[in-house]
Structures are given as C-alpha cells and as structure tokens.
C-alpha positions in Angstrom: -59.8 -1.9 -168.3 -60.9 -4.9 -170.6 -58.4 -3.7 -173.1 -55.5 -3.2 -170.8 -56.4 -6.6 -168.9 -56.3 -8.1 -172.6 -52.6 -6.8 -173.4 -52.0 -8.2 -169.5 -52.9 -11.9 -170.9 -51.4 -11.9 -174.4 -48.2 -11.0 -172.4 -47.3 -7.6 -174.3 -47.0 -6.5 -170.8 -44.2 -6.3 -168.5 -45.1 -4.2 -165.5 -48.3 -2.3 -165.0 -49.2 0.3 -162.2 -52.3 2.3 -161.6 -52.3 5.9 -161.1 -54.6 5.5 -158.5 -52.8 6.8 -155.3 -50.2 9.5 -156.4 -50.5 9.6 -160.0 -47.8 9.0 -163.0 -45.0 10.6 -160.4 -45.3 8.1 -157.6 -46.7 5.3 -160.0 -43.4 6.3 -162.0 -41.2 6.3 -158.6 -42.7 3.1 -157.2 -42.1 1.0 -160.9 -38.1 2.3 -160.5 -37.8 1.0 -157.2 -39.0 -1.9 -158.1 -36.6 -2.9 -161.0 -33.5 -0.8 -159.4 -33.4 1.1 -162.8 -34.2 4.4 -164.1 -37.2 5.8 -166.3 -37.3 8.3 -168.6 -40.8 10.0 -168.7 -42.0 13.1 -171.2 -44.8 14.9 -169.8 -45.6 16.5 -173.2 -46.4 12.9 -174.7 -49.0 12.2 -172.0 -52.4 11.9 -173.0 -54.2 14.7 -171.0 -57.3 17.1 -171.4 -56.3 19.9 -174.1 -55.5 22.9 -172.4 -53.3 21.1 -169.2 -50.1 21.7 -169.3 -49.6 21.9 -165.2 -46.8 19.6 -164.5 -47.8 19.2 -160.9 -51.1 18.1 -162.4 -50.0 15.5 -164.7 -47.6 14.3 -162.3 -50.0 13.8 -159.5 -54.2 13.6 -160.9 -55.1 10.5 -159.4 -57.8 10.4 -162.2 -59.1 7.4 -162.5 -58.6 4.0 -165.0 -55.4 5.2 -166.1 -52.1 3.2 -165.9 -48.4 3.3 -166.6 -47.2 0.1 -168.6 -43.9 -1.0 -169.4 -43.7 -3.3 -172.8 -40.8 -4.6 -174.4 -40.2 -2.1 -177.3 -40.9 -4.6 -180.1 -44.2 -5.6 -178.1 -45.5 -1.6 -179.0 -47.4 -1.8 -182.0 -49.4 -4.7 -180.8 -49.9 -3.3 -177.6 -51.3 0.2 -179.6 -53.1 -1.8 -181.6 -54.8 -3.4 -178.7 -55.6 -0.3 -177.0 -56.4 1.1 -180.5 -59.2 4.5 -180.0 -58.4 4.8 -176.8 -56.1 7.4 -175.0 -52.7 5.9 -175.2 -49.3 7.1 -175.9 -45.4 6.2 -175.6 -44.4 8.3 -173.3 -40.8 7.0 -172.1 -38.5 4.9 -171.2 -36.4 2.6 -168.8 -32.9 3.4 -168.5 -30.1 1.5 -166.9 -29.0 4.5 -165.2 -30.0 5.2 -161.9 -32.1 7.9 -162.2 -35.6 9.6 -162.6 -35.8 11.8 -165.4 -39.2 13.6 -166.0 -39.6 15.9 -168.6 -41.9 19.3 -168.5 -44.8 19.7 -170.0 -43.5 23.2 -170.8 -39.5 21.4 -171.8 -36.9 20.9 -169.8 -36.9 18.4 -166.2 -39.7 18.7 -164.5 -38.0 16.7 -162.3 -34.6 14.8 -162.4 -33.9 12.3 -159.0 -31.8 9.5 -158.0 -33.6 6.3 -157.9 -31.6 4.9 -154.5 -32.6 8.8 -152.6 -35.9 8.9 -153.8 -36.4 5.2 -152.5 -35.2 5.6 -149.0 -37.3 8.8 -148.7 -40.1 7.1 -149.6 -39.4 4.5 -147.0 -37.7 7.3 -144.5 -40.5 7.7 -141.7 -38.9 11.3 -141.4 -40.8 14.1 -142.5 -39.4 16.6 -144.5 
C-alpha cells in the first residue's frame, strides 16, 4: 500500500483500481468504462501463486491489497522501480479500440467484449 500510495504522489500514476469487489475482470471492465477505451490484459503475465492457472480465478479472486494501475508507458521503469521486490508486472494495455480483450492463462481470449455492451449490462438492472 505505502509503495503504491508513493507511485500515486510522485504522479507515475494515471488510474488505479482495487481488486477488491470483482477482481482484475470487473476492476478491468470498470477502468474501460471509465475512459470509453479498450484494454488489453494477458492473464499469463499476472502475478499469481505458482500452480494457478484458472482463468475464472485470476479474473475474479478478490484477494486482497492488489490493484490494477494504468501508467504512461515511459512512467514504467520508475513505477517498477518503486514497487521494486514486490509482486508487480506489466500486464497490458489500453487500446483505442472499443473493446475488452483478455488473454488466457492457458493462450488464446479468455474473454473478448465490447466496451459500450459490457457497460450497459453492467448498468442493465435485467438479469441475465
């Protein structure tokens, strides 16, 4: 937390969202709707317990103290450097395309949504 809230005030950070209620899926979904761009993620970059390769696991732990950051790209290495010995790693991208892209654990798209659908879902009060 001190580390992260560091970064936070030397402004190597852009956005920041906790994984706290939903994990790096809905923390991922949430941060795209909020910018009205898409995000690239790669689940096999993600820090994780050796052995967990789930992708519904990684997508949704709501484990706590860990957070999704967005940094300009040349802001990286100090941002690494910052968070240097603990468990961090680059583990996408935003796009300016309008969409979701989440790579497997195991390769391929875990999952692969447009930003505008997944947005009104989320707001829809229908259940699917």
């Amino acid at each position: 937390m001190t580390a992260v809230h560091t970064a936070i005030n030397s402004s190597l950070v852009r956005a920041c969202h906790d994984l706290s209620e939903g994990g790096l899926g809905v923390a991922a979904a949430e941060m795209a709707f909020a910018g009205a761009l898409g995000l690239r993620l790669d689940l096999r970059a993600a820090p994780r317990t050796p052995g967990l390769s789930d992708d519904a696991t990684l997508l949704f732990a709501e484990s706590p103290s860990r957070f999704l950051v967005e940094l300009r790209p040349s802001d990286a290495p100090a941002f690494e450097a910052a968070l240097a010995g603990l468990p961090c790693a680059r583990i996408g991208e935003v796009t300016a395309g309008a969409e979701l892209v989440i790579g497997s654990a195991a390769g391929g798209d875990a999952l692969r949504a447009d930003v505008a659908e997944l947005k009104a879902a989320w707001q829809s009060t229908t259940v699917v």
